[in-house]
C-alpha positions in Angstrom: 12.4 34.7 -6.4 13.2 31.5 -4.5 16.0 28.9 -5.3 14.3 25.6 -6.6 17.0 24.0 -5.0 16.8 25.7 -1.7 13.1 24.3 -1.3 13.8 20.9 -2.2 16.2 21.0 0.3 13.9 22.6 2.9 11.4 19.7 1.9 13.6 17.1 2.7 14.4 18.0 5.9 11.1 15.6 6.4 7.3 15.8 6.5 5.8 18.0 9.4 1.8 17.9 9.5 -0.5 18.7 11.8 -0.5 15.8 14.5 -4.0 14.9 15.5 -4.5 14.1 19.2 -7.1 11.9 19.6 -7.6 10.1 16.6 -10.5 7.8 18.6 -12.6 10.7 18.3 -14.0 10.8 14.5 -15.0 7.0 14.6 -16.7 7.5 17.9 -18.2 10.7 16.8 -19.5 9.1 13.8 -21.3 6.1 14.9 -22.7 7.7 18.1 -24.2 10.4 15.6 -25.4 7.1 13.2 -26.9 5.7 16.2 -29.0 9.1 17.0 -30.0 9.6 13.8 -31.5 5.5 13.6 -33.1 5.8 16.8 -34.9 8.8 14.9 -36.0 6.7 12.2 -37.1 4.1 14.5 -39.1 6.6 16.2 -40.7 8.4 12.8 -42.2 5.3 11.5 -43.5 3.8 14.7 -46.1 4.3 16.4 -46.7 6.2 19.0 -47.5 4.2 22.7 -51.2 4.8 23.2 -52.2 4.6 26.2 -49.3 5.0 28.2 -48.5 7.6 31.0 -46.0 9.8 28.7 -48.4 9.8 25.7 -51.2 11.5 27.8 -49.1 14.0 28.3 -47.9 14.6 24.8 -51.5 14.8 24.0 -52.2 18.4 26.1 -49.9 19.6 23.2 -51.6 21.0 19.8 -51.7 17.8 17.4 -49.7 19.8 14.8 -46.8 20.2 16.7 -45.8 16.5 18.0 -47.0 15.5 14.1 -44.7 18.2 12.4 -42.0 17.3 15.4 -42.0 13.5 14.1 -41.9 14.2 10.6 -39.1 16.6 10.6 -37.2 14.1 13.4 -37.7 11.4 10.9 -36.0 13.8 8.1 -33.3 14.7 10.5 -32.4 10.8 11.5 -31.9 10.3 8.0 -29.3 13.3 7.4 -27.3 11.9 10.8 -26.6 9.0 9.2 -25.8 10.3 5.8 -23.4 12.5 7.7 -21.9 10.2 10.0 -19.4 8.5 7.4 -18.1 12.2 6.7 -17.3 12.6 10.1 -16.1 9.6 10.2 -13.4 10.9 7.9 -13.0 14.3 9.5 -15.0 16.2 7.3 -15.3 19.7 8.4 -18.9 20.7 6.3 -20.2 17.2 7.5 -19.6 18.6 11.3 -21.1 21.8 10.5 -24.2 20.6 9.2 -24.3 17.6 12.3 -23.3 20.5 15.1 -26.5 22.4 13.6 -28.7 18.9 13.7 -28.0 17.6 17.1 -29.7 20.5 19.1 -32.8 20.6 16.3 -32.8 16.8 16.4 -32.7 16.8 19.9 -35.8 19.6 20.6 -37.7 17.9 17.9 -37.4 14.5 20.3 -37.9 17.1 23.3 -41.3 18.1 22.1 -42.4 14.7 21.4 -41.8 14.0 25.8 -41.9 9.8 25.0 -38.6 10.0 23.4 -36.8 12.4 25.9 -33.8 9.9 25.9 -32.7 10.8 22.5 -32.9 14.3 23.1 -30.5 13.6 26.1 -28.2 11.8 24.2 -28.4 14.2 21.0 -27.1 16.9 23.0 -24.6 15.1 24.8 -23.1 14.3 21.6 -23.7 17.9 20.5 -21.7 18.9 23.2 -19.0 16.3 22.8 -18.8 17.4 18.5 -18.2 21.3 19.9 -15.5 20.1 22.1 -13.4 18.2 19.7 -14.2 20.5 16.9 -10.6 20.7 15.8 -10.7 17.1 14.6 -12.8 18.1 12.3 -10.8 19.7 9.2 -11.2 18.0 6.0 -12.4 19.4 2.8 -15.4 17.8 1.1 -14.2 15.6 -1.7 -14.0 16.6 -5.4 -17.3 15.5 -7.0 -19.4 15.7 -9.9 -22.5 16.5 -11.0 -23.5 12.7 -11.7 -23.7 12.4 -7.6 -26.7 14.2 -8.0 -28.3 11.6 -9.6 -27.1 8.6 -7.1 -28.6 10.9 -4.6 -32.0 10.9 -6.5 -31.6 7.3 -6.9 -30.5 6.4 -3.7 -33.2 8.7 -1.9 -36.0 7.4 -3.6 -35.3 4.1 -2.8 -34.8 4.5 1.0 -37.8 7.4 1.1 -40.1 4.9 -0.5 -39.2 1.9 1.6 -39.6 4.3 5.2 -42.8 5.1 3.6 -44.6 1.8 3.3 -42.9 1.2 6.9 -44.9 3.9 8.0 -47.9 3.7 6.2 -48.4 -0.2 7.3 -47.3 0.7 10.5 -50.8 2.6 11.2 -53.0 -0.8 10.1 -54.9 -0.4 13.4 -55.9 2.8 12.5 -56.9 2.8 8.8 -60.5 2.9 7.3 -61.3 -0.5 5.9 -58.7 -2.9 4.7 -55.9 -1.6 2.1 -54.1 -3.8 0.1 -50.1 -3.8 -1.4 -51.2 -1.5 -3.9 -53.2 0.8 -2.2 -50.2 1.6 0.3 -47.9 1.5 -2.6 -50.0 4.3 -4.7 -50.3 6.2 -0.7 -46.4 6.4 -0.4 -46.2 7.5 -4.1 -48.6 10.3 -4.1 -47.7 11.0 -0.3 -43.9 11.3 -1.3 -45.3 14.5 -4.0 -47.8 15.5 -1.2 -50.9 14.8 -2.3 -53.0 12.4 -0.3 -53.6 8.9 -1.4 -56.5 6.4 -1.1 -56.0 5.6 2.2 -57.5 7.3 5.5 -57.3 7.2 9.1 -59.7 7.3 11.7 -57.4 9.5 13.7 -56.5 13.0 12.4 -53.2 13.1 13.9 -52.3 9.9 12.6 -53.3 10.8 9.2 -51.6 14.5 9.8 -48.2 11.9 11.1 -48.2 10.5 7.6 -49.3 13.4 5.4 -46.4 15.4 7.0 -43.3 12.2 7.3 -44.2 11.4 3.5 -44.4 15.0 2.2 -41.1 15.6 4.1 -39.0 12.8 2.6 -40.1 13.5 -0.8 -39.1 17.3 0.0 -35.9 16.3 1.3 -35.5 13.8 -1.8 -36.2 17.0 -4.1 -33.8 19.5 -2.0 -30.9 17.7 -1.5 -30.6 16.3 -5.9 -31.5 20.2 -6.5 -28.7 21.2 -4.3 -25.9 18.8 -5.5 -27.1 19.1 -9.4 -26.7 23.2 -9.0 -23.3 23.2 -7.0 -20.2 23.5 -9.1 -19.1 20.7 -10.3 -15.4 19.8 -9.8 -13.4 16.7 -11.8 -12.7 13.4 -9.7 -9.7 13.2 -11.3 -8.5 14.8 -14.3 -4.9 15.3 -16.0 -5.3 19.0 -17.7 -3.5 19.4 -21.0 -0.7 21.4 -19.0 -0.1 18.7 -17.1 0.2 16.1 -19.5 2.9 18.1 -21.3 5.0 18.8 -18.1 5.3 14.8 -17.2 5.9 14.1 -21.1 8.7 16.5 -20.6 9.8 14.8 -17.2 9.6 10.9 -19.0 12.1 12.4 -21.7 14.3 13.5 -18.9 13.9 10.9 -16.5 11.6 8.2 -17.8 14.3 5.5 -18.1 14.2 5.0 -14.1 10.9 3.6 -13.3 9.1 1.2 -16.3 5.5 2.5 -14.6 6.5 6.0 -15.5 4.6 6.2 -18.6 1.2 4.9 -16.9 0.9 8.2 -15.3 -0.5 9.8 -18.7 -3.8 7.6 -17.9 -5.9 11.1 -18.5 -8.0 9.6 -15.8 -5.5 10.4 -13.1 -4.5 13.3 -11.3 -0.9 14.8 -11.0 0.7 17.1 -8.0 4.1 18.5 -9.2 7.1 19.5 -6.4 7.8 23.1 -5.5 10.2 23.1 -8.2 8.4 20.9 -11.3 11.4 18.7 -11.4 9.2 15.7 -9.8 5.0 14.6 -10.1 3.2 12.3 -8.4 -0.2 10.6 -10.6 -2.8 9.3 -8.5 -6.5 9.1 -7.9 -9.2 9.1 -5.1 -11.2 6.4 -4.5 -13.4 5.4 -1.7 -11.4 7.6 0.5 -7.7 6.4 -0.6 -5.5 8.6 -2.3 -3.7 6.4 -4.5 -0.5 6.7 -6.2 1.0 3.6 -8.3 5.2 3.6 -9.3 7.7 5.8 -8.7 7.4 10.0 -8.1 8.1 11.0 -11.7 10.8 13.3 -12.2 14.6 13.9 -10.5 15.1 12.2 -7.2 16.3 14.7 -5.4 13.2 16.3 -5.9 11.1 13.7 -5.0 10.9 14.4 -1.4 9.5 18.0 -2.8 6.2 15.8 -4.6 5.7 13.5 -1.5 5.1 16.4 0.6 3.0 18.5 -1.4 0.7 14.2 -1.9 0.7 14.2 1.7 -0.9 17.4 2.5 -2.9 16.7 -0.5 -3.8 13.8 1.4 -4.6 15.4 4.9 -6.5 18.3 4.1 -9.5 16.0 2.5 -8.2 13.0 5.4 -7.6 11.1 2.7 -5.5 7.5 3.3 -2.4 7.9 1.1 -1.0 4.8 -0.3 1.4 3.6 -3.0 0.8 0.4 -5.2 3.5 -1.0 -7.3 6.3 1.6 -6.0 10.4 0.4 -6.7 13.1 -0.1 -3.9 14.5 3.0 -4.1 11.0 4.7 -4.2 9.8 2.8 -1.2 13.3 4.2 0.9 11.7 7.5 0.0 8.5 7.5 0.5 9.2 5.4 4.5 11.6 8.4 5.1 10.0 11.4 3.9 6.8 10.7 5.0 6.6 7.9 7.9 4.8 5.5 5.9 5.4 1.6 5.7 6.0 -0.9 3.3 5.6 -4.2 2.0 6.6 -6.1 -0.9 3.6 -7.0 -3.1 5.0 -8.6 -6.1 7.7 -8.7 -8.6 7.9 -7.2 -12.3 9.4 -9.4 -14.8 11.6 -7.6 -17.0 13.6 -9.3 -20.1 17.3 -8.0 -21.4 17.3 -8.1 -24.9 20.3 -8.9 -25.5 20.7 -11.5 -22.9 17.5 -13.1 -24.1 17.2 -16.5 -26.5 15.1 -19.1 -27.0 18.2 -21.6 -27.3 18.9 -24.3 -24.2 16.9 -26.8 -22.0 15.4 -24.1 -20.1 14.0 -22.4 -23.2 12.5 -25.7 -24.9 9.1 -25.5 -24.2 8.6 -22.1 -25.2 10.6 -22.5 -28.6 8.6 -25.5 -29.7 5.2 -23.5 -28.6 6.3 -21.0 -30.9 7.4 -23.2 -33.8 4.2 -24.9 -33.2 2.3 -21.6 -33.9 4.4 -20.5 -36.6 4.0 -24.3 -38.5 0.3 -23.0 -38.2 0.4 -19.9 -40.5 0.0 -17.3 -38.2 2.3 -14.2 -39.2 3.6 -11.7 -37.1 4.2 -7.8 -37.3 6.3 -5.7 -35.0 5.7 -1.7 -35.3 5.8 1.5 -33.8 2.5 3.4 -33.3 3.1 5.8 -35.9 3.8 3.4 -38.3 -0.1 2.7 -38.8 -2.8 4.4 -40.6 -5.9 5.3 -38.9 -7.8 2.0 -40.2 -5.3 0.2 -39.1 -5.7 1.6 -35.7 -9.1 1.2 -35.7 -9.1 -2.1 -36.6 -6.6 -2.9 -33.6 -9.1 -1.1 -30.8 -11.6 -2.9 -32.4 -10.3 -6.0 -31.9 -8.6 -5.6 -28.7 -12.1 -4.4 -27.1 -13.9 -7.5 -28.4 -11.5 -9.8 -26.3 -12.0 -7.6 -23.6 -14.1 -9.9 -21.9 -15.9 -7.9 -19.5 -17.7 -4.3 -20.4 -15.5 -2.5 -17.7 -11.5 -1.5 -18.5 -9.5 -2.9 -16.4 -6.0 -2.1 -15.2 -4.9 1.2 -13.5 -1.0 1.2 -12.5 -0.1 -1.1 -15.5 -2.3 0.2 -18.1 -3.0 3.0 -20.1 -6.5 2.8 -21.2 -5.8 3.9 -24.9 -4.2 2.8 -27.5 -4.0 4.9 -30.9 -3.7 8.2 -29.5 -1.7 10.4 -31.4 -0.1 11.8 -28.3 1.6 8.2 -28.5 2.8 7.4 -31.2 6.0 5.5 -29.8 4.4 3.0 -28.4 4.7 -0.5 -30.2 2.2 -2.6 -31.2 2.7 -6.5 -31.8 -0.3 -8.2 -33.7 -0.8 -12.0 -35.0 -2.8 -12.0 -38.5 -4.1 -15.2 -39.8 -7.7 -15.5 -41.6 -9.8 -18.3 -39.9 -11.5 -20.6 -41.5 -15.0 -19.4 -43.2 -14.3 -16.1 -43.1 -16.7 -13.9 -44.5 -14.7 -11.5 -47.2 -13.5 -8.4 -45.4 -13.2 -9.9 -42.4 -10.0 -8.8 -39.8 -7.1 -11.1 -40.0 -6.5 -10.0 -36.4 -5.7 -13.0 -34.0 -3.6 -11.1 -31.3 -2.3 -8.0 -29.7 0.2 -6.7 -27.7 0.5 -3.1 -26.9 3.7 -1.5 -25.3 4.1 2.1 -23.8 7.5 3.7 -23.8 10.3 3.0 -20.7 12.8 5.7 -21.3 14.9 5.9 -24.2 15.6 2.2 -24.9 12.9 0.3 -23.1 9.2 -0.6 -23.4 6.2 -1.7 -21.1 3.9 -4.6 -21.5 0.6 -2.8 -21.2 -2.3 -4.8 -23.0 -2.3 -8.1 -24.0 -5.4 -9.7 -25.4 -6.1 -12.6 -28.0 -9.0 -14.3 -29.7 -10.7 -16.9 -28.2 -10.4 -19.5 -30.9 -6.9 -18.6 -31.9 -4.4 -21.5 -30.8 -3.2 -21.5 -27.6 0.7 -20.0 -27.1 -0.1 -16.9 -29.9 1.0 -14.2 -26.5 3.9 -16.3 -26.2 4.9 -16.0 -29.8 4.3 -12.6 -30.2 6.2 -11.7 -26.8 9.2 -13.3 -28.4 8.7 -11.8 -31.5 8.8 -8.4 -29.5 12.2 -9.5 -27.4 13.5 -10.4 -31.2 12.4 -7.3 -33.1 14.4 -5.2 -29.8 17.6 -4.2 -31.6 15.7 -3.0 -34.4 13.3 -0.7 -32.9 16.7 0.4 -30.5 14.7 -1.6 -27.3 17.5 -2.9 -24.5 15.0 -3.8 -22.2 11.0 -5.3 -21.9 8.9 -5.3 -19.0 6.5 -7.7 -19.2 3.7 -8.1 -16.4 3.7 -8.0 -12.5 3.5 -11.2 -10.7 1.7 -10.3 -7.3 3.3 -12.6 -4.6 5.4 -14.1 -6.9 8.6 -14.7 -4.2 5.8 -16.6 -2.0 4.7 -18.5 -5.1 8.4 -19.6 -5.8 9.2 -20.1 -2.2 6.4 -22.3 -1.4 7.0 -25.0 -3.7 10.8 -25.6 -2.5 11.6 -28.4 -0.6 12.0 -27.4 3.0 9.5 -24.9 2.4 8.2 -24.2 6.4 4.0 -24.9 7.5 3.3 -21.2 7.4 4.9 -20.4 4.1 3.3 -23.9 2.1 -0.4 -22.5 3.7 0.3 -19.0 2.4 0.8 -20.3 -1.2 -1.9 -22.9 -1.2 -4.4 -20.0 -0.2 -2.4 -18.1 -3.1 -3.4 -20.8 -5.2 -7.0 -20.9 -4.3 -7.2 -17.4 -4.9 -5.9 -17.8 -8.3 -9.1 -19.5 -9.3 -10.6 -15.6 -9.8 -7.3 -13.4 -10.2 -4.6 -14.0 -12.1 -1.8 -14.6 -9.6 -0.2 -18.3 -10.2 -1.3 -18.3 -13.8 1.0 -14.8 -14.3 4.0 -15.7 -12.6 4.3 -19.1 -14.5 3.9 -17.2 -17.8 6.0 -14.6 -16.7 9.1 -17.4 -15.8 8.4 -18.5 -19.2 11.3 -16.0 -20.7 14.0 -16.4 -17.6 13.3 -12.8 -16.3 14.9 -10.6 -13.9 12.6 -10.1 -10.8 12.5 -6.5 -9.9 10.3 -6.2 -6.7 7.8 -4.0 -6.1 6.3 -2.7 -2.9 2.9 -1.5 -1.3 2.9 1.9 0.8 0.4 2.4 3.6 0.4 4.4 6.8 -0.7 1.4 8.9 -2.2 -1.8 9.2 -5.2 -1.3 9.7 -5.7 0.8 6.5 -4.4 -2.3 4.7 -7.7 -3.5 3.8 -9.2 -0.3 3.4 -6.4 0.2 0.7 -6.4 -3.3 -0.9 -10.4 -2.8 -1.7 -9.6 0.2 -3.1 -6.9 -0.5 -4.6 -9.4 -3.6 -6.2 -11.3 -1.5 -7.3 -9.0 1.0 -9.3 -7.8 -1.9 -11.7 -11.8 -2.9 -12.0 -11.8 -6.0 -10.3 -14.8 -4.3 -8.0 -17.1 -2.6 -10.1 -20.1 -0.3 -9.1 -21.5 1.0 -12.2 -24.0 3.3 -13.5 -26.9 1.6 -15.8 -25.7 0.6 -19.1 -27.6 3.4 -20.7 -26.4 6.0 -18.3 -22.7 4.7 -18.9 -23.0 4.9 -22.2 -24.1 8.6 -22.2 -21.4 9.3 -19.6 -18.7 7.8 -21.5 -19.6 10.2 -25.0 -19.4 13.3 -22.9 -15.9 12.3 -21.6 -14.9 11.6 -24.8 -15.8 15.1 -26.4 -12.7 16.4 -25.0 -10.3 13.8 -26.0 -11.6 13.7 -29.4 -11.3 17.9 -29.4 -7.5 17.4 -28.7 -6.8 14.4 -30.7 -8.8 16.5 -33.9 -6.0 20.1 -32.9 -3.0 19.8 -34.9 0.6 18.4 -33.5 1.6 22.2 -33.1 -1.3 23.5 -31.0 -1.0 20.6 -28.3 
């Protein structure tokens, strides 16, 4: 059996993966093979050149075979540039399927004779994919079964826009005078093949768009039957197992990063060192593998997890990043595994016992809160478990209703839940006062705060909502009330939010402050018309915090804005949704299992 501490060791001797030689290739490979597969479409839905020298040639061959060779080109041009992202991103399957499509692509062309260039270029780029097949060796990303119905979506919608390009493409050529609807019913009954109200005075022509219909509603069909029958596997999941191992690393080691607890989000996946003395959370998306804080766990095992997240990360050529990392984590993760960083923000964090509301610097915040208090609003600090189930549900109720937008936000700094038994020391801050014409029964609810546990001693700020027509200054009130109730509920320290640029912000607006460094906070300050960048950092200097700064991890440069949309996208700020209907179905079936484990008893878990 090997030494746990022998392999860290090993592992931190640094990061060997395989080096890849021409890293030009994939993006070239990629786009030459999009531009084969549109010059396919191009040449599907077009007609062919009547009357020219090549087409009296084509015409000595049988009309079923330059009809069937178009149709199944067309098919085939569309599967390039489906395929061409995935190569792209190395993808070994997608080169499989494209070093099969080239040579049928390019003899379907071949038959045709007036489009012999694209069969010349089609196998060049055949030839060049076989060369550099060894820059091909990604796996195929973790899916779910829900892709198959994009694909349905996504396929009808493209399939039925080729064919009314295709059937009004033929005018010349039709009996009588169609209208809209005619070629609209002809593309819809074509796309099941059956033939639709429209004919052709040429057979061939009416064979051409018979067969290029039939075949995109066949490929439609195939390819949603295919992806709905595959095993599905989770986008990101964290397994029971796995949330009991990082609760057992946060009671070890939780105190050293106040992101720590944030890696329980059960939407989230977790990769554990060699030894299970250090995790990494993270998820996919578009193409990113994204981790946010610290490794979890012992530092000297940390090198251990990074390894294990970058191979992760290159066998599905995934871009690793880190958002919201510490000092000491960025050191690690530059050294151990090449990367860069840069310094995104800071995280305000309060000392409780350091903290009071007495002293020039403090007076506008103390008379908000007298202000608020004068106007009969009371305030209630408690742990989690202190509640009854109502209680609870009252809380999520309220807290969802403020929401203000139908998606979740929040993803390195948020939790997602709140009322889980799983966490039950969390605290919970609410303001209660009745407004005005209140119906009886009605929730006295104005406010909520929700903190997760940091360590032994500390909590994190990780939802902070309020009613619209509460007064103004009721988060300020009950964050003091928090910093105040500290010594009771055995709380040293409070993180309260990030404030992203903040040192940029505060450097700005100093007299002396350069050109460069005033336009860079001006363009801040635009920006903070849609995100919450200036308005965070002046609530944040509210309570005389500690700036803690916290870094962004990315391989290079140019994956910066790769990473930053992603990274946009996993705290919700760029949404692409399902229907309403369809999310509404797909949110109850994820919540089966969490409402299976919440039901089992303390012991079971």
């Amino acid at each position: 059996m090997s030494d746990p501490q022998a392999t860290e060791s090993q592992n931190r001797k640094g990061l060997q993966l395989p080096d890849v030689s021409r890293p030009w290739v994939p993006a070239v490979v990629g786009y030459a093979t999009a531009l084969v597969g549109l010059v396919n479409i191009v040449g599907g839905v077009a007609p062919n050149f009547k009357g020219s020298r090549v087409h009296e040639i084509a015409s000595f061959l049988p009309g079923t075979v330059t009809t069937v060779a178009t149709a199944a080109s067309l098919v085939v041009g569309i599967l390039l540039i489906m395929l061409a992202h995935a190569l792209r991103r190395r993808k070994q399957r997608a080169w499989k399927a494209v070093a099969v499509l080239l040579p049928v692509g390019g003899l379907l062309e071949a038959l045709r004779w007036h489009h012999t260039g694209t069969a010349v270029v089609s196998f060049v780029v055949f030839v060049i994919v076989l060369v550099n097949h060894k820059e091909f060796y990604a796996l195929s990303d973790p899916r779910t079964r829900w892709r198959a119905l994009w694909n349905f979506l996504a396929m009808s919608m493209i399939s039925f826009g080729l064919g009314l390009v295709i059937v009004s493409s033929h005018a010349r050529t039709t009996l009588g005078v169609p209208g809209l609807m005619d070629r609209v019913w002809q593309v819809i009954w074509g796309l099941i093949g059956i033939g639709g109200p429209i004919h052709y005075t040429n057979a061939r022509t009416e064979d051409l768009v018979y067969y290029s219909l039939a075949g995109l509603g066949l490929f439609t069909a195939v390819s949603t039957v295919w992806l709905a029958t595959k095993p599905s596997k989770p986008i990101a999941e964290l397994t029971r197992e796995e949330e009991g191992q990082v609760r057992d690393l946060l009671v070890k080691h939780g105190a050293r990063d106040s992101l720590g607890y944030f890696a329980l989000r059960r939407d989230k996946s977790v990769i554990f060192s060699p030894s299970g003395k250090a995790a990494i959370a993270y998820r996919v998306v578009s193409g990113v593998m994204l981790a946010s804080g610290d490794p979890i766990g012992d530092v000297e095992a940390w090198p251990g997890a990074i390894k294990r997240f970058m191979e992760e990360a290159h066998r599905y050529a995934w871009v690793p990043a880190v958002m919201g990392c510490s000092e000491t984590g960025g050191e690690v993760w530059t050294r151990e595994a090449g990367l860069d960083a840069l310094e995104i923000g800071d995280e305000a964090i309060v000392e409780v016992e350091d903290f009071t509301l007495e002293g020039r610097a403090m007076r506008n915040v103390r008379q908000m809160v007298k202000r608020i208090e004068r106007s009969g609003y009371e305030c209630r600090v408690r742990r989690v478990d202190e509640l009854d189930e109502a209680e609870r549900d009252q809380i999520r109720h309220a807290a969802d209703a403020w929401r203000g937008t139908e998606t979740e936000r929040g993803f390195s700094m948020a939790l997602g839940r709140f009322g889980d038994p799983a966490d039950e020391g969390c605290v919970v801050v609410t303001a209660h006062k009745l407004p005005e014409d209140a119906p009886e029964g009605a929730s006295d609810i104005r406010a909520v705060l929700h903190f997760v546990p940091w360590g032994r001693d500390g909590i994190s700020l990780e939802l902070m909502r309020r009613d619209r027509d509460a007064d103004p200054g009721l988060n300020e009130l009950l964050i003091v009330k928090a910093l105040q109730a500290g010594p009771e509920l055995g709380v040293t320290r409070v993180s309260l939010n990030f404030a992203m640029f903040r040192s940029a912000l505060a450097r700005g607006e100093r007299i002396g402050a350069g050109p460069v460094l005033r336009a860079w906070r001006g363009l801040l300050v635009f920006l903070s018309r849609w995100f919450q960048i200036e308005s965070l950092y002046k609530f944040n200097a509210k309570f005389r915090p500690i700036w803690e700064p916290r870094f962004l991890v990315y391989p290079t440069a140019r994956d910066l804005p790769r990473i930053g949309i992603s990274a946009l996208q996993a705290e919700a700020f760029i949404v692409m949704e399902l229907p309403k209907f369809l999310r509404r179905r797909q949110a109850a079936a994820a919540a089966r299992p969490q409402e299976q484990l919440a039901a089992k008893p303390a012991e079971a878990r």
